[in-house]
C-alpha positions in Angstrom: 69.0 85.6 91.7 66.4 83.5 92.8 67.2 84.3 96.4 67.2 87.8 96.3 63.8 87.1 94.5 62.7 85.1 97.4 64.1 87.8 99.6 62.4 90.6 98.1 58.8 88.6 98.1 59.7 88.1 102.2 60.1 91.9 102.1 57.0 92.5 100.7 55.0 90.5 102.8 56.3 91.3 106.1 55.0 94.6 106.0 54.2 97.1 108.8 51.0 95.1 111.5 50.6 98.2 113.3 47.3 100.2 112.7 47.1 102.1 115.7 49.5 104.8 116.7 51.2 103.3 119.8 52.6 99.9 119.4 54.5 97.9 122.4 56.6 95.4 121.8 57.7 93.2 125.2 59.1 89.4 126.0 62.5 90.2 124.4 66.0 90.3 125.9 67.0 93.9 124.4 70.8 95.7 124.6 71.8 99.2 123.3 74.9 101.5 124.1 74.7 104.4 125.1 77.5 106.7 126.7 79.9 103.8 126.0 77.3 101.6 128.5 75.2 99.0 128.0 71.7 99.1 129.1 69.4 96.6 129.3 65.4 96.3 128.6 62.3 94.3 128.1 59.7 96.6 126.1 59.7 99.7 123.7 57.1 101.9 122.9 57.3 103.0 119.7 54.9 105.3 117.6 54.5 107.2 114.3 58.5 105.7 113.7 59.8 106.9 116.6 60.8 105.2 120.0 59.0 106.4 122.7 60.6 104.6 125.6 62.5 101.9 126.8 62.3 100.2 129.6 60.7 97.3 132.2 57.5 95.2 130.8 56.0 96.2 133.4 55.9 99.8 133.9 55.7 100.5 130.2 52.4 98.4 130.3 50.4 100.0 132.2 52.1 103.6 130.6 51.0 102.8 127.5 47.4 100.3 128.3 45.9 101.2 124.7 49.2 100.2 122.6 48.9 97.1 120.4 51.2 94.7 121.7 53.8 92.2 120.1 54.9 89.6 121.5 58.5 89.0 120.2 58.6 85.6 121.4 61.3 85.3 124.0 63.7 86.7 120.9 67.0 89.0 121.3 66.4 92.8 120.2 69.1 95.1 119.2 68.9 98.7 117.7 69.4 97.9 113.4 73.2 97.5 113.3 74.8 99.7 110.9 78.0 98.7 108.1 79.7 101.7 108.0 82.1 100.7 104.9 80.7 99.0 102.4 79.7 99.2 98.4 76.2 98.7 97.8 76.2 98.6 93.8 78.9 95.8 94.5 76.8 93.6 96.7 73.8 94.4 94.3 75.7 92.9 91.8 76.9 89.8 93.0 73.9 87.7 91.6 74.9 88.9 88.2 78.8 88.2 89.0 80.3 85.0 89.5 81.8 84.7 92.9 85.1 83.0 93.2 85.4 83.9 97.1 86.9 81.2 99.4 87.5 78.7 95.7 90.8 77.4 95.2 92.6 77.6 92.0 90.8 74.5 90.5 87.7 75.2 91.6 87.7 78.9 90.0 88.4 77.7 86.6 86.4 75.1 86.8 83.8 77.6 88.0 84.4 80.0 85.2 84.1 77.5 82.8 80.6 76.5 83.8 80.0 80.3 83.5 81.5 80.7 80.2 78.6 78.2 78.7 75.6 80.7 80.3 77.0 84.0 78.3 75.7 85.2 75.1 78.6 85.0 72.2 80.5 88.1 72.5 79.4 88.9 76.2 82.1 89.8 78.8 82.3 86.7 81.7 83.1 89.2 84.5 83.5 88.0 88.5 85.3 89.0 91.7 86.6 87.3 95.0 89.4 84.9 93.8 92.3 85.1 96.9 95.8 84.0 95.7 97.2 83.9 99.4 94.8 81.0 100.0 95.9 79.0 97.1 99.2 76.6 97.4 102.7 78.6 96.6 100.5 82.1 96.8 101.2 82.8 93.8 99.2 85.3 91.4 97.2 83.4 88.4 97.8 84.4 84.9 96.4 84.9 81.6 97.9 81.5 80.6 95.1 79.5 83.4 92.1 81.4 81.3 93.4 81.2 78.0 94.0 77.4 78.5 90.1 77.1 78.9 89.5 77.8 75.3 86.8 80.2 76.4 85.8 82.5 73.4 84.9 85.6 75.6 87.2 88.2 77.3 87.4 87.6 80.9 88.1 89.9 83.6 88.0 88.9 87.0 88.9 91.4 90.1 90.7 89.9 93.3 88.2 89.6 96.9 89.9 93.0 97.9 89.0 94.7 94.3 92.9 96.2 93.6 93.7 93.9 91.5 92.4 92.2 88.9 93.0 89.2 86.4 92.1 89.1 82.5 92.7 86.7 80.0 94.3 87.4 76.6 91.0 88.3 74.6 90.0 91.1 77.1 93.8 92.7 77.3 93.4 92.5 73.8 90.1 94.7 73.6 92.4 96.9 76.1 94.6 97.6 74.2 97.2 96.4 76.5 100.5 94.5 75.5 103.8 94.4 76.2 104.5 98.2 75.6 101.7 99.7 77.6 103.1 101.4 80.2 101.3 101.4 84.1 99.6 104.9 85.2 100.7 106.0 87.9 99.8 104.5 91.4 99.1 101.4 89.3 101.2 98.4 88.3 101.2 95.8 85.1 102.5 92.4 86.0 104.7 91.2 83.5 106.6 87.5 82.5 110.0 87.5 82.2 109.7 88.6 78.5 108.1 91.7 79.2 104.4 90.6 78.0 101.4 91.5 80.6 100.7 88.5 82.8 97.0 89.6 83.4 97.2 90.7 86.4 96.8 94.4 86.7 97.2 96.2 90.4 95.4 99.0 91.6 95.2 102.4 89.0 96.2 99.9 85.9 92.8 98.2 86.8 91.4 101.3 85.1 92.7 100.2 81.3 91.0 97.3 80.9 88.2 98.3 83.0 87.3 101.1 80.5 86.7 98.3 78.0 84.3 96.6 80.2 80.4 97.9 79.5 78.9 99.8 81.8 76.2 99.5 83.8 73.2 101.7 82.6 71.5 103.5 85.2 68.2 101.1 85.1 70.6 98.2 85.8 72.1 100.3 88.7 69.0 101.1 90.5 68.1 97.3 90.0 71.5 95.9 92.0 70.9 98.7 94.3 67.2 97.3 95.4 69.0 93.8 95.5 71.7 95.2 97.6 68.8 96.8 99.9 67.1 93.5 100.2 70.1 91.3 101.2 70.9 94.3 103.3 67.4 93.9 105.5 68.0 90.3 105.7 71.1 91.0 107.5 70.1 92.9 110.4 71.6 95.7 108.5 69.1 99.4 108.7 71.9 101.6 107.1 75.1 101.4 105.2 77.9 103.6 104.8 78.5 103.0 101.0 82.1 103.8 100.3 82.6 105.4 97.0 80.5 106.1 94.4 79.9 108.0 91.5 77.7 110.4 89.9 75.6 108.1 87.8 74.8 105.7 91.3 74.4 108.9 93.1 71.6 109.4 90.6 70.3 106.3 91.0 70.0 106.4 94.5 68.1 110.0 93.8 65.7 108.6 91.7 65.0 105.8 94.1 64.5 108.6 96.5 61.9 109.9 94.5 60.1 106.9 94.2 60.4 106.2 97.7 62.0 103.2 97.0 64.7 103.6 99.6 63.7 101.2 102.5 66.6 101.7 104.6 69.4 104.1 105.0 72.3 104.8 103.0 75.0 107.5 103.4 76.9 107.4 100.5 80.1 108.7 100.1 81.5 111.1 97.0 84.4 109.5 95.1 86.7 112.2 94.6 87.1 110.2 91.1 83.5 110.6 89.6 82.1 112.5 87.1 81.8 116.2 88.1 82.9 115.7 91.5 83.7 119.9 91.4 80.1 120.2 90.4 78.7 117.8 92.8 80.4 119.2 96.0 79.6 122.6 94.7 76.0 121.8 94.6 76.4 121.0 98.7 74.9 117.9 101.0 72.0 115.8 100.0 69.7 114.8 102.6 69.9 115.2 106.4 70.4 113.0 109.0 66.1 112.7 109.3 66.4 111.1 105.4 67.4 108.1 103.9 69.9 108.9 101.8 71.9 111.6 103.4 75.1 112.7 101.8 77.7 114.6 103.2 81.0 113.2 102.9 83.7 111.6 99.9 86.0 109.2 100.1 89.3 108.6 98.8 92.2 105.7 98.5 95.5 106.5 99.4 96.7 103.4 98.4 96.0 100.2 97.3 95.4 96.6 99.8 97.8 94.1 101.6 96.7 90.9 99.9 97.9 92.4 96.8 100.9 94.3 97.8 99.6 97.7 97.1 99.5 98.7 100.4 102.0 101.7 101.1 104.8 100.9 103.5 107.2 102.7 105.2 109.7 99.4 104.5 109.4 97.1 101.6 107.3 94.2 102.5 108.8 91.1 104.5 107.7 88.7 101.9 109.2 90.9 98.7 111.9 93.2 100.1 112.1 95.0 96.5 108.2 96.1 96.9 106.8 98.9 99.2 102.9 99.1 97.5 101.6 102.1 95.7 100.3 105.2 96.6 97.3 105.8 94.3 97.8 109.5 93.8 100.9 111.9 94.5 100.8 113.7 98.0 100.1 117.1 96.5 97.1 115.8 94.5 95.7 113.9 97.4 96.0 117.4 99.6 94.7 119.4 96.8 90.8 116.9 96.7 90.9 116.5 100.2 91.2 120.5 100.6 88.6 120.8 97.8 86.0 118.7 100.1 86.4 120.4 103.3 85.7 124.0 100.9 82.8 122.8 100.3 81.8 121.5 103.6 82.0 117.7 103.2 83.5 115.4 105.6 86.7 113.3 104.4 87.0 109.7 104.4 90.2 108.4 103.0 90.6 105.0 102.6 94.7 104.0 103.8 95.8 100.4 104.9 99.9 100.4 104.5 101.6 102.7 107.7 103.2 105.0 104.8 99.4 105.5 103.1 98.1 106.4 107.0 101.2 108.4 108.1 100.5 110.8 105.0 97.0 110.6 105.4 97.3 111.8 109.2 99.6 114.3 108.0 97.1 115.9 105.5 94.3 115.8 108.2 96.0 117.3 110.5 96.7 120.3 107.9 93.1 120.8 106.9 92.0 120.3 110.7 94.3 123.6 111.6 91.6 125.6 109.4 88.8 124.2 111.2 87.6 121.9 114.0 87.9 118.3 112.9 84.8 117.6 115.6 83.0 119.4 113.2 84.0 117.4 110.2 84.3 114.1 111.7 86.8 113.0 108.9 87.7 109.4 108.8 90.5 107.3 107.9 88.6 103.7 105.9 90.6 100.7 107.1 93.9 102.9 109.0 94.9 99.1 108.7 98.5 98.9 109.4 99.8 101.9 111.2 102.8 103.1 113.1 103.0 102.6 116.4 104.2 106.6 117.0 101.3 107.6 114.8 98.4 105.7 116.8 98.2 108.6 119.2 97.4 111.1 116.5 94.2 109.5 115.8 93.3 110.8 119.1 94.9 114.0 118.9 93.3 115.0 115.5 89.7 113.5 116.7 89.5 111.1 114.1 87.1 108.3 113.8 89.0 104.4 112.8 86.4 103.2 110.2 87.5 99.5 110.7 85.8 96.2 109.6 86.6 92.9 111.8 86.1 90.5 109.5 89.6 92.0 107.9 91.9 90.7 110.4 90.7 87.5 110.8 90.6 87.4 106.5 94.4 88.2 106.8 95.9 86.8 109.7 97.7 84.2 107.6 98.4 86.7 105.2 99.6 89.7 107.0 102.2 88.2 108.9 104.0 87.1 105.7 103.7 90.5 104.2 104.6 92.8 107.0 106.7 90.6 109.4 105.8 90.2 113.2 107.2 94.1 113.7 104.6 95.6 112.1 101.8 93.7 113.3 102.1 95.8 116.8 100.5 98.3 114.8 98.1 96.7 112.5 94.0 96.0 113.3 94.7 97.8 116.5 91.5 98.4 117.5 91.5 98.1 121.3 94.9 99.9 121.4 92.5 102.6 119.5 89.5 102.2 121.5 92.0 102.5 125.0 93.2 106.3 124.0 89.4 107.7 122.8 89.1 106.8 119.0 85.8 105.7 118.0 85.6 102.6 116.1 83.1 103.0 113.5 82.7 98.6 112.3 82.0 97.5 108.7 82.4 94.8 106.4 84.0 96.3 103.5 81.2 94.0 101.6 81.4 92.3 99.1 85.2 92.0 99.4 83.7 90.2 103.0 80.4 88.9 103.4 77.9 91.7 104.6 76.8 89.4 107.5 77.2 92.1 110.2 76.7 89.2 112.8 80.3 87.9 111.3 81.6 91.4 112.3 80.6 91.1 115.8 81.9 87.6 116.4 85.5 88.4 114.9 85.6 91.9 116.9 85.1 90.1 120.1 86.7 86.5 119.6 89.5 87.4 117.0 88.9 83.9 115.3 87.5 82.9 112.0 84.3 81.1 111.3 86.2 77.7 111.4 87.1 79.0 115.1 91.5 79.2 114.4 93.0 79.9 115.9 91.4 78.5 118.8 92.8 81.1 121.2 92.4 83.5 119.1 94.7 85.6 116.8 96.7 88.7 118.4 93.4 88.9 120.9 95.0 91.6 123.1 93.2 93.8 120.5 90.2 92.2 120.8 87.0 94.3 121.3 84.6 93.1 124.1 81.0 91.9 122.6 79.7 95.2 124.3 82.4 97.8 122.3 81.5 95.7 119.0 78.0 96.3 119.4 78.7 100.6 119.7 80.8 100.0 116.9 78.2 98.5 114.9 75.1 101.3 116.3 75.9 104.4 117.7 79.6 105.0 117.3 78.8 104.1 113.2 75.7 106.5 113.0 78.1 109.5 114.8 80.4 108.3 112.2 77.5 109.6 109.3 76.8 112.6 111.6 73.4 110.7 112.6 73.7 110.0 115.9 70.6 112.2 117.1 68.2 110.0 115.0 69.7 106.4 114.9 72.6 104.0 116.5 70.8 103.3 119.6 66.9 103.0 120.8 66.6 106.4 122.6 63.5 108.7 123.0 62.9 109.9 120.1 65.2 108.4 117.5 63.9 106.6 114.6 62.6 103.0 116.0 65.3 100.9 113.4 65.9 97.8 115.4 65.8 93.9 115.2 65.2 90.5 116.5 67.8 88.1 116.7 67.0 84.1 117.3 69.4 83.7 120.3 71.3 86.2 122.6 74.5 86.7 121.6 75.7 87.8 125.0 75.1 84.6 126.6 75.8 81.9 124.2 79.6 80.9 123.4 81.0 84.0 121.8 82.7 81.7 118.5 78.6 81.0 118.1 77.5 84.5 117.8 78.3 84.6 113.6 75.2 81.3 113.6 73.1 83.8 114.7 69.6 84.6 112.4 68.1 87.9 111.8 64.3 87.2 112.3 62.7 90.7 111.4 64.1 93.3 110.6 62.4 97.2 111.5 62.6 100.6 109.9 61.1 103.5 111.5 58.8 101.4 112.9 57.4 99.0 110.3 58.8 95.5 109.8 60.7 95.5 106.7 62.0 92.3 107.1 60.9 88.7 108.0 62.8 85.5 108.2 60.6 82.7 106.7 63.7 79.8 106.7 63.3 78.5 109.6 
């Protein structure tokens, strides 16, 4: 809490110098794509939030003699990258959620004990990020680890991927959920070899304990929200793509609107699981691509995630032959909201990791794009994680966009070989073999089930290692992106991704002048270097909304 505090004070200050109309700023090495090539410049004139041009220092000097200058110092400019998958209210809400990402077993017990002695008698100790697959034997924890803290509180804990989840006794209790509650469908209740509920509850049975959890109210929403927008600035991040929300965020972000407290963008995607949805799609797109909250698109899961084995396969998984994941809602159903969207005008954005979940989801776009053109639409398949070879090409076919995050495959590497065998992983976090046939590779995070750091996104698209730099050659790097087709997939091929392409994603004349200054060029230092990288300032439409005060 106290850094996003600090964070938001930084915000405050570093507020927009510019008092004349035409500001100049020059000494920087700057990059943008554009028509999949990478140009080069030294100065931007910007004015009233809009670039004017971009170019040589020198030319654009004597254009523009009467603009205030700045001076970045020698720094690295980029247009404002853009995380095209990622949950804002999540990220908001990790100050008020203790994180167990990258703890072992011990150390997240011991950690939720220390957590357990902050809470108010009776309050629920909830959390996020705990990886089984990281932990010796891989094994999934159990109500037995919680309830042997003594802890007098019900816990409930969701896995770093957020489709699963572990409780302890008390808060299955308050669930209602024992030995003869039976799993919804698309959903799945771990059970000990007596029958009783282990604690662990996959995918759609998340949904029976979570209904016993309080809610957020929508004050406390819009708060995590402006946390989310302030780590979000401090990142180098000018818009999100935030994947799945419901009606009561979607009013939060409205009201937020209204008070113009919105200082970046955010194009927020419908789940097909709120409140209302019918009325909400009915009542047609928020916002346009000039706004900064423009919504135009939902989003739903086909299935659940690898780590947990809910990811839908065509065979079972290598590692538990009896097992081939869960599809989260029955084919017909899945056709019926996705149909029900493209009524109504709204793109489609379905998440699907396992090659069964993006087989069917490939078939169902391809049935709504015989209607109409899918270049129109623009519909997106969130992860398309693990496909089929045979299937690959139909991305192309169908004109889909691969809404991919980086950081995923070098999370997994140790972990997806196990599941899916060495087979499979032809087809899996394919993204040059995707890039090589036309598909645009809109780049995320996926935050907070990976850190929002968009600058760890670029470094695992283009060096296919993890932070600790394994492995050192690099992990399946034939589907490696170069640093340049990262950088699209982070700015322009993510804003045509939210339909926004004409405004943001690159530095052009005339787009809004989003854009910010990096502390060393990442296309000249060692490429396992470029995730050390600071954000210095950060700019929206002109004004610096952002400004690093650390170091």
């Amino acid at each position: 809490m106290r850094l996003a505090q600090t964070l938001a004070a930084t915000l405050l200050a570093a507020t927009s110098i510019s008092s004349q109309a035409v500001t100049l700023i020059h000494n920087f090495s700057g990059y943008q794509t554009t028509d999949k090539t990478l140009i080069q410049f030294n100065a931007m004139a910007f004015d009233q939030g809009k670039v004017l041009e971009t170019g040589n220092f020198t030319e654009l000097d004597e254009k523009y003699s009467d603009a205030e200058r700045i001076d970045a110092k020698g720094k690295t400019l980029l247009p404002g990258l853009i995380d095209a998958h990622g949950h804002m209210l999540g990220l908001g809400q990790l100050n008020e959620l203790l994180d167990l990402r990258d703890h072992s077993l011990e150390d997240s017990l011991a950690a939720i004990k220390h957590q357990a002695e902050r809470l108010e008698p009776g309050q629920w100790l909830l959390g996020r990020g705990w990886n089984q697959v990281t932990w010796p034997g891989k094994q999934f924890p159990s109500r037995e680890q919680l309830d042997a803290l003594e802890i007098d509180h019900p816990i409930w804990l969701r896995r770093v991927d957020g489709h699963a989840g572990w409780a302890n006794s008390k808060a299955l209790h308050l669930a209602g959920i024992d030995k003869s509650t039976q799993a919804p469908e698309g959903g799945e209740i771990l059970r000990d070899s007596e029958g009783e509920p282990t604690g662990i509850l996959i995918d759609n049975a998340m949904s029976l304990l979570q209904q016993a959890v309080p809610s957020p109210t929508l004050a406390q929403e819009k708060k995590s929200l402006q946390n989310a927008f302030t780590t979000a600035l401090s990142l180098g991040l000018t818009s999100v793509h935030d994947a799945g929300i419901n009606e009561q965020t979607l009013t939060a972000y409205r009201e937020l609107t209204k008070e113009n407290a919105i200082p970046m963008r955010v194009y927020p995607m419908l789940s097909v699981d709120s409140h209302n949805y019918v009325k909400l799609l009915k009542a047609g797109h928020i916002g346009s691509p000039e706004t900064r909250l423009y919504m135009r698109s939902i989003k739903l899961s086909a299935d659940g995630a690898l780590g947990s084995r809910g990811a839908a396969l065509l065979e079972p998984y290598h590692d538990r032959p009896q097992e081939k994941g869960l599809l989260l809602y029955p084919e017909s159903k899945m056709l019926s909201l996705l149909k029900l969207a493209t009524d109504n005008n709204f793109q489609v954005n379905v998440h699907a990791i396992g090659d069964r979940a993006n087989h069917i989801v490939l078939n169902h776009l391809e049935a709504l794009d015989k209607k109409k053109s899918q270049q129109e639409y623009r519909h997106r398949v969130e992860h398309a994680q693990v496909i089929e070879v045979k299937d690959i090409p139909r991305f192309a076919q169908l004109n889909l966009i691969a809404s991919m995050q980086p950081t995923h495959a070098t999370s997994d590497k140790n972990m997806a070989g196990d599941r899916l065998g060495d087979k499979r992983l032809i087809g899996a976090y394919a993204w040059q073999t995707l890039l090589n046939q036309g598909t645009p590779i809109a780049a995320g995070s996926d935050f907070p089930v990976e850190p929002a750091n968009p600058l760890f996104g670029l470094h695992a698209a283009a060096t296919r290692r993890d932070r600790r730099g394994y492995p050192s050659k690099g992990w399946r790097t034939e589907e490696a992106m170069t640093l340049e087709q990262a950088l699209r997939a982070f700015t322009l091929d993510a804003a045509y991704a939210g339909h926004q392409e004409k405004m943001i994603g690159s530095l052009e004349a005339g787009k809004f002048a989003d854009f910010i200054l990096l502390d060393k060029n990442i296309f000249k230092i060692d490429p396992q270097e470029i995730w050390k990288v600071k954000v210095m300032e950060t700019w929206v439409e002109g004004k610096r909304v952002y400004q690093n005060t650390f170091l």
